[in-house]
N, C-alpha and C positions, 0 to 999 in steps of 0.2 A: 551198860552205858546208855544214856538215853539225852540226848539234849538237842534242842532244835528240828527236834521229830526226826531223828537216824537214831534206831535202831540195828545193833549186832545181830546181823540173822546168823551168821557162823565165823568160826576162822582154828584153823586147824594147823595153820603152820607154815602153810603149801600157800594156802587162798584165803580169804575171807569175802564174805557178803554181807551188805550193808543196802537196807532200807530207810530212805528219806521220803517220809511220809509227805503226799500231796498239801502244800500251801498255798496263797495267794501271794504270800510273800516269797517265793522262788520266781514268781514272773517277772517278765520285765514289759518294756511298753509292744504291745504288739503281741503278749499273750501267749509267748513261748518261755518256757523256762530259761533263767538267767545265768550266762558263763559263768558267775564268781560262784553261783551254787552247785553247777557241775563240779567247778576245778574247786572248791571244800569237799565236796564229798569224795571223789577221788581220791584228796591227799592223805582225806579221815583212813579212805578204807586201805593204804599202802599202808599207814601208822598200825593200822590195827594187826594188819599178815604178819607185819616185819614184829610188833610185839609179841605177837603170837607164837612166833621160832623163837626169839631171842629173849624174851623176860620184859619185865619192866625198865627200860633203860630213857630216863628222862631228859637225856641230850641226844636223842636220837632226833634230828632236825633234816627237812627239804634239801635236799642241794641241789635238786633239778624238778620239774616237771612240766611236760610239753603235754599238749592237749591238741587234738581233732577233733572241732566238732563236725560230725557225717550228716546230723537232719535235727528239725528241733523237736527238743521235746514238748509233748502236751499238753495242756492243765488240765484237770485233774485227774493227774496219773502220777503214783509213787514214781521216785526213781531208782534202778538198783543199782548197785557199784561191785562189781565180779574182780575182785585183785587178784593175783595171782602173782608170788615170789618169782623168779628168774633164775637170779644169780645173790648168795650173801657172800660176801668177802667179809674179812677181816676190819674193815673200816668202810664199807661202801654195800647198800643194799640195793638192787635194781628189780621192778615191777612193771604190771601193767595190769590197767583198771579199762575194762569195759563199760560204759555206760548205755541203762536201757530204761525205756518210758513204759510204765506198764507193765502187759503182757507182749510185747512187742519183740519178737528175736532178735530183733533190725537193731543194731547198735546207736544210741544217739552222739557218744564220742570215744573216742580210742585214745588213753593216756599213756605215757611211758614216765618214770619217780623213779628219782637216785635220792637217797636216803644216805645221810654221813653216818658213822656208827663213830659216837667216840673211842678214846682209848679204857678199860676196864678199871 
């Protein structure tokens, strides 16, 4: 998959990692990367874990996702998106997406994604 510069670096079932390549178009005024591109890519990369265990299932939709953001991120620096599965139930899938600028350990935001799973 490739669109709007994220790229699928992995996803195994467990976790998946996602790369959004550095734009001018993720900033906002004041030169920090911008909420609504954080929480897309977040939501990209819970979609991606939760397909990755469970199949292609095309009404699998958000029912929740909280975002922290901890520090801004910086232009021009990738951002990566580290998901990681929780919990799958039967109708309800639960994650959490770390967000990081760069080479930076330091997390830029902390997500938590409930994910509806229809019925089969």
């Amino acid at each position: 998959f490739r669109d709007n510069d994220i790229a699928i670096e992995s996803a195994d079932g467990e976790t998946s990692l996602l790369r959004q390549r550095y734009s001018e178009r993720m900033l906002r005024p004041g030169g920090t990367v911008s909420g609504p591109t954080l929480m897309a890519l977040a939501d990209f990369a819970m979609y991606v874990v939760l397909l990755s265990r469970i199949g292609p299932v095309g009404l699998a939709v958000t029912a929740n996702l909280n975002i922290n953001f901890l520090r801004p991120g910086r232009p021009g620096q990738d951002v990566l998106a580290a998901a990681r599965l929780l919990k799958l139930g039967k109708r309800l899938a639960v994650g959490e997406v770390t967000l990081l600028s760069g080479t930076s350990p330091d997390p830029i935001a902390h997500v938590t994604s409930t994910y509806s799973i229809p019925n089969a």
